[in-house]
Structure formats: C-alpha cells, structure tokens
Phi, psi and omega in degrees: 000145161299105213329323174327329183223032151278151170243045158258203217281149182225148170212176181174161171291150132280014167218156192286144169302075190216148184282138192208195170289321184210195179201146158234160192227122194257123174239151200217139187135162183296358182240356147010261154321282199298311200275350157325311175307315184296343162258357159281146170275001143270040181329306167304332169297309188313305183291345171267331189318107147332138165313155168085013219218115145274122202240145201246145190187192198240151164280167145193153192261188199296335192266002184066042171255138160333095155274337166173169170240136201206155242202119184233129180225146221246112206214112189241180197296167345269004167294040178220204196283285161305350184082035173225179170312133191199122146225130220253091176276161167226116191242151188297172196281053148265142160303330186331302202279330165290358161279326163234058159254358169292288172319242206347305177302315152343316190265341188286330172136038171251222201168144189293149163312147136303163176275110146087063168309312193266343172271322183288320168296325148356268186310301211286011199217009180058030178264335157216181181256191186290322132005262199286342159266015137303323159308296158326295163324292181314293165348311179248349139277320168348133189224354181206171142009265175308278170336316177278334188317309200273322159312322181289323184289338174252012137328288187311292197279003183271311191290340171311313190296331193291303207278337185287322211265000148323288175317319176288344189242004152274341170305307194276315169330317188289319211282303174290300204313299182313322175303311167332283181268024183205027166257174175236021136245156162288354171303176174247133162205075199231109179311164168033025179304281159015295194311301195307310182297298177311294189316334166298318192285294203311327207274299172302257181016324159271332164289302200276008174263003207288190217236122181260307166334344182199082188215147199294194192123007176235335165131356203214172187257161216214130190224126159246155194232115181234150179145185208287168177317148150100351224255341176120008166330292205296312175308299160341246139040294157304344176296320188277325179319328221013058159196162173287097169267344181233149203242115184267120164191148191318321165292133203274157191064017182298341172260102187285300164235176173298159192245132177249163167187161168250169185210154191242132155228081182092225193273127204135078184262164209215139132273128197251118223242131139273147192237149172294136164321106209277116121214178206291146167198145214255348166301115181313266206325308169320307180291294199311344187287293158349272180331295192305327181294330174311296184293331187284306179312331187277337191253352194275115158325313137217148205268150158254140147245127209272121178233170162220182205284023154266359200237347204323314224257325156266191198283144195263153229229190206268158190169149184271007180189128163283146173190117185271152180236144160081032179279355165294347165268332161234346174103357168344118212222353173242189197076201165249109187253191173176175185249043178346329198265299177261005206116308203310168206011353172331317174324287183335284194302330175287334156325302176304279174333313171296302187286338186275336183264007153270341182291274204335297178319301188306317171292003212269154199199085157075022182314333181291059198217108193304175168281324179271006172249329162304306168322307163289320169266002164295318174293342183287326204288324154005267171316303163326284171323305214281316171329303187264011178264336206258115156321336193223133206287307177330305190307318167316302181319316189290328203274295186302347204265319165297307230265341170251026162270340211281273167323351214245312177312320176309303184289351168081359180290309209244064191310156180220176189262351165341285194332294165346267179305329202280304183271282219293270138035292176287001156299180182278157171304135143114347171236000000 
C-alpha cells in the first residue's frame, strides 16, 4: 500500500534540530499509546490517561537508564490533530536527547513521518480540508505579517474560485439530468444550457490565465531597481543596505551583473536586485549583463525606475514606481524624488514601497495555481469543451459529470494520491 495511505504508527520532531528550552517529538497511529508506554518508566499512568491529559513522567531506555524527564500529553482518537491515536513528548531541548527518544519509538515499532504526514491523516481522517492545509503551511512558512496576510488571502480566494466553478458545473449537470429524467427526447433542448456551458469554460479559462510569473512563491517580495547607466541604482541599493554591496562609479556600466541583498521594509522581508544600466552597447559582457537585468525585472514582483536630471524629460519605460534621483543637484521637486547620496527622501520611498506591496497583497487573487492544479484543470476545461460539441444528453452529461470529478479533486472531495503529494509532500517533517 502506499505510504500515503497507510495507517500505520508514525513518529518524527516537531520541532527544529536546535538546541533550545525544550523540543517536541509526536507520535500517531493506532500503536501510539502503546509503543509510548514502553518508554516510561510508569507505562500504567499512560494507559489509563484521558484524552487530552497531560503527564510528567521519566523517558528510559532499553537498559532501564534515564533518558530524560517529559511532559507527555496524551490525545486519543478520534479527539486529536489527525483523528488517531496521538502523543506528544516534551523533552528539554538537545537534539541528543530528542534524537534519542526518536531511535527508541523506532525500536518499539513506528517509522519516521514523511513530510507533512500528520496533516495529511489529518485531512485523510476529516480533521481539516485541503484549505486549511494549505493555511497551515503559509503559517509555518511565513516570515511576516504582511507575507501570511497575503498568502491567507490568496488561499481563500483560489479555493472560492475552485468551489464557484464546482458549482457551476453541477448547475448545468442539474439542468441535463431534468432534461434527462422528465424530457421526451435525447436531443439536447435545454434553455440557456449554451450560457451555462460557456460561462464555465470562462470561469476555468481565467484560473487558467492567471499570471504565474510575478507571484509571492519564495517566502519574500522581490524588488528591482532599473534604468540608464549613472542614474544612482548601485547607490540606492547601498543605501537602503546601509553598507557598500555594490561598487558606485562614475564610469557607465560599471554594474556587469546583477547584485541581490535582503531588506526589512515593515512587516516585510523583501530582495532587493541591481541591475546593470540599460542601454544600447556592442560589450559582449556588458549586453549580457543587460539581458539578465531584463529578465530579473520581468520576474520582480516590483520594479523602481530610477532617473537623474540628464534622463528625468524622457519617456519612461515600464516599471511600477518612477523614482527621480540626484535631486540634490537640481532640485527637482515632483513625483518621488530623493537622494541616494544623502538621504534625503528614502524615507518617502520606503513608504511608497510599503503601500504598493499591501496594494499588491490585497490584488493578489488566488495567484497560487501549481503545475498540478493547472493540470487537473486543464482536463475539466477538456471536458468543458467536449460538453459543448456534443449532441446527445447522456454523452453530455457524462463529459459534465467527468469534468466535476475533475474539480471536486481540487476541492479535496475527489482524492487522488497526486493531490495528496502536491499539498502535503512540500510541508516539513513532524507537521
């Protein structure tokens, strides 16, 4: 059987391999209890404990030596995270020792966790949806606020959209079957059926159109900094660092390739990329460098374009925030202007920066959609499709009937072992 769907005993930390105040180590499955017991040195308190009941007691090992004294709390099925049998040791924090109360459950007969094992029995035991582990992850990826805010928000609304075009396509299903059981032919002669099949295709059609390319997927917001040779990048770019990371000069093109570095702006961890000056140049090294900065920008969650008074009066080429530089040399006063050289408005711009990646969060609208949900919806779209070439209502029915089996995997209705890996598999060992 497949690990995925075995229910035998599992255990893995549940916490990082660091030396800390305490560490916990969880174990789940129907041998639970039982292969717990075999490491206390009182095992009859464990078997009599109520769910929910925590007990201070001692670890020991096969020789009867001491391995440490723990706080063991005790969660029995179907009352627990997963719905199994579940127990939770709290051992002081050395890995020694949570490694080897790890070995020891091991030798009583459980088996190490898979990554995100316990959410998946979870799920698999009806204790969350497909949802809330996803929600889980972002929680525990997460690095700000502002980052889970916007993760939670582009959860919510990729599973609404999941659950309207579910809805839509049992609509029109309801809409055949009644043709179906009260008609007095197999044609299809169902008002506004057409609509309905169309307004669906549209609905996938827009999940599947969405912008993969300039989407949170690193844990962090992406910032680039672009425009002609000279204009004050590198300089920003040390500023915000507040140390020299880029090497600022007078000579154009002095930045070959691109410079990455991180930054806190608020709730916010953020990278921050220089880019070589865009302009035309016949220097092998230099043009690749170009190119690469193009391509980092196409991928940046957002661009600054940088001007100084030889470049302020032309047109400015795309980018999601203009920012004059060097105002200190002429005095420039509209727009966002600042001073890579002293200081002056950075402030402004960390600001400015802050409201475009809460604009950003707030627009972002279910942007999280895998290779492996594109996939499932490409076959409903299929399906869709096929729905609306077809003549004879049974065949119809069947094409709508595949395509919100389709969907229904999406929604966790209709599991597959895919799925399965695709949200679980990327969480951590132990949750």
């Amino acid at each position: 059987m497949s690990i995925l769907f075995s229910n035998d005993t599992i255990v893995a930390s549940a916490t990082p391999e660091l030396k800390s105040a305490l560490a916990i180590v969880r174990i789940s499955g129907n041998d639970a209890i039982r292969f717990t017991s075999k490491l206390l040195r009182e095992p009859e308190v464990l078997w009599s404990a109520r769910s929910s009941t925590s007990i201070y007691s001692s670890i020991v090992d096969q020789a009867g030596i001491e391995v440490d004294d723990v706080i063991v709390n005790v969660y029995r099925a179907p009352r627990s995270f997963t719905g199994e049998e579940l127990v939770e040791i709290t051992c002081h924090g050395s890995p020694l020792i949570s490694n080897q109360i790890l070995d020891l459950l091991r030798l009583s007969g459980a088996r190490m966790a898979e990554s995100g094992e316990f959410s998946r029995r979870a799920f698999l035991h009806g204790k969350i949806t497909l949802e809330d582990s996803e929600i889980i992850h972002a929680r525990i990826a997460s690095e700000s606020n502002g980052q889970l805010r916007g993760a939670q928000l582009a959860i919510h609304q990729k599973y609404d959209r999941f659950r309207e075009v579910y809805q839509a396509i049992l609509e029109c299903l309801a809409l055949v079957n009644a043709q179906i059981d009260f008609g007095e032919s197999d044609d299809i002669q169902i008002s506004g059926l057409a609509e309905h099949v169309e307004r669906v295709q549209a609905m996938i059609g827009t999940l599947l159109s969405l912008n993969e390319t300039r989407k949170l997927n690193s844990g962090y917001f992406t910032i680039a900094f672009i425009g002609p040779p000279n204009v004050g990048k590198s300089s920003l770019f040390n500023k915000l660092l507040e140390f020299e990371r880029s090497i600022v000069s007078e000579v154009p093109g002095t930045t070959r390739d691109y410079l990455e570095a991180f930054i806190r702006v608020g709730d916010h961890k953020i990278k921050i990329i220089d880019t070589a000056g865009l302009r035309e140049t016949s220097e092998a090294i230099e043009a690749r460098g170009i190119e690469l900065g193009r391509s980092v920008n196409d991928l940046a969650d957002l661009s600054i374009l940088l001007t100084d008074p030889s470049t302020r009066h032309q047109l400015p080429q795309s980018a999601d925030l203009v920012v004059h530089n060097k105002r200190d040399l002429d005095g420039w006063a509209d727009g966002l202007t600042i001073s890579a050289k002293t200081g002056a408005g950075v402030a402004n711009l960390l600001s400015a920066i802050a409201t475009c990646l809460l604009e950003f969060e707030s627009g972002r609208s279910g942007l999280e959609i895998s290779t492996s949900e594109r996939s499932t919806l490409e076959r409903a779209l299929n399906w869709i499709k096929s729905a609306s070439t077809v003549k004879e209502l049974p065949l119809l029915a069947e094409d709508l009937r595949s395509a919100a089996q389709d969907v229904a995997i999406l929604l966790g209705l209709n599991i597959s072992e895919d799925t399965l890996n695709h949200i679980f598999l990327k969480m951590c060992i132990g949750k």
